[in-house]
N, C-alpha and C positions, 0 to 999 in steps of 0.2 A: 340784466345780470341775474334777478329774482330765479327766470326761467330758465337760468342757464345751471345754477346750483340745486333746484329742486329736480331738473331733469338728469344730472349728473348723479343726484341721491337717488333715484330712482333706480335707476340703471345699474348703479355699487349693489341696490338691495336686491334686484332680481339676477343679481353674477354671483357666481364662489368666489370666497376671496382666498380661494389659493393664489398664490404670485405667477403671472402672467395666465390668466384663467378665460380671459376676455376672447372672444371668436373675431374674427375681422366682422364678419356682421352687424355683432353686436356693436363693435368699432366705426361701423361708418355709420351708424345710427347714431350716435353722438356726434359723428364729425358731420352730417347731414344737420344738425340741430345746430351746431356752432356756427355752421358757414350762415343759416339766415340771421346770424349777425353781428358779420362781416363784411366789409371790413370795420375794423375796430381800430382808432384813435389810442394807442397807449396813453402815448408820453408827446413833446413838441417835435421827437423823431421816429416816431416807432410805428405804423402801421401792422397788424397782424389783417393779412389780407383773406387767409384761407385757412384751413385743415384739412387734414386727408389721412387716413390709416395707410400703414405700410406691415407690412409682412417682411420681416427682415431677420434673417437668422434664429426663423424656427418660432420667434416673439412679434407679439402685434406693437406696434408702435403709433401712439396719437403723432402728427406731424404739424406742426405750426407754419407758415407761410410769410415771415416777418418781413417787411419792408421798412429799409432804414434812409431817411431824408437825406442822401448825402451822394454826391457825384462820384467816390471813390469804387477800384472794382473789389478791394481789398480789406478787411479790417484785421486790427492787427488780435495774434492769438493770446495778447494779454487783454483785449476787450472781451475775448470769446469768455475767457477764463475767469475774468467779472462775472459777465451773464449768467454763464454754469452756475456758478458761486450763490447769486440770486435767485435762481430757476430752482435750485437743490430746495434753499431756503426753506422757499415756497410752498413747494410740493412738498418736501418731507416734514414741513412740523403745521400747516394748515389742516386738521381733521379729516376735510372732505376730499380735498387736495390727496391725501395719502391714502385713503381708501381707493381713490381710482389708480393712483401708483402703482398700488401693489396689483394692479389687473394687468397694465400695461407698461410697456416703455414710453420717453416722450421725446420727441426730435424737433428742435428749433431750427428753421432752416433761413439764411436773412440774406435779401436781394437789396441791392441796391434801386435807385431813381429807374435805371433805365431795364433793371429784372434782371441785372447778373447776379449769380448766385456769388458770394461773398463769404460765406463759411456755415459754420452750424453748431449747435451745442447736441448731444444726446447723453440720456442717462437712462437708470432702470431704479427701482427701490435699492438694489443692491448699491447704489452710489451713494445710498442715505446716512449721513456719520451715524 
């Protein structure tokens, strides 16, 4: 985790930090760095199994790959809307966390046991209270 916030500071120091300033390049170059490791253990149901950049209306977006311990194809949009709730938190009052925000978007994307996709959270800095 050591290698994963110095190479993340790294990265914030060598971008603009104009809001959404980050290149896909630039972008899979940190998701290239995340995936060797992964997958990642959250929680007793949470696997993030991958990241991937997306280019998606104009803005690069980090994407997350989450795998949730559970048989359903379904989770309902009051869990989504937890999550969001969390994931904002996170990203917008962690320092380093908000520095890379303000480069990119970020997409949560969560599969079930068997890899149905299940639903998603996204946001941008603009979603930051």
């Amino acid at each position: 985790m050591k290698k994963f916030i110095i190479f993340i500071f790294l990265c914030i120091s060598f971008s603009s930090t104009k809001v959404f300033a980050m290149t896909l390049a630039e972008c899979n170059i940190i998701s290239s760095t995340l995936n060797a490791d992964f997958p990642l253990k959250i929680d007793a149901k949470t696997t993030v199994m991958s990241s991937v950049c997306l280019n998606k209306k104009r803005y690069i977006y980090l994407g997350y790959l989450m795998r949730l311990e559970v048989n359903n194809s379904k989770i309902s949009q009051d869990y989504l809307k937890l999550m969001k709730s969390y994931q904002l938190n996170f990203w917008c009052t962690e320092p380093e966390q908000l520095k890379l925000l303000k480069l990119l978007g970020i997409n949560y994307s969560y599969v079930n046991l068997k890899g149905e996709f299940m639903g998603e959270t996204i946001f941008t800095i603009k979603d930051c209270p």
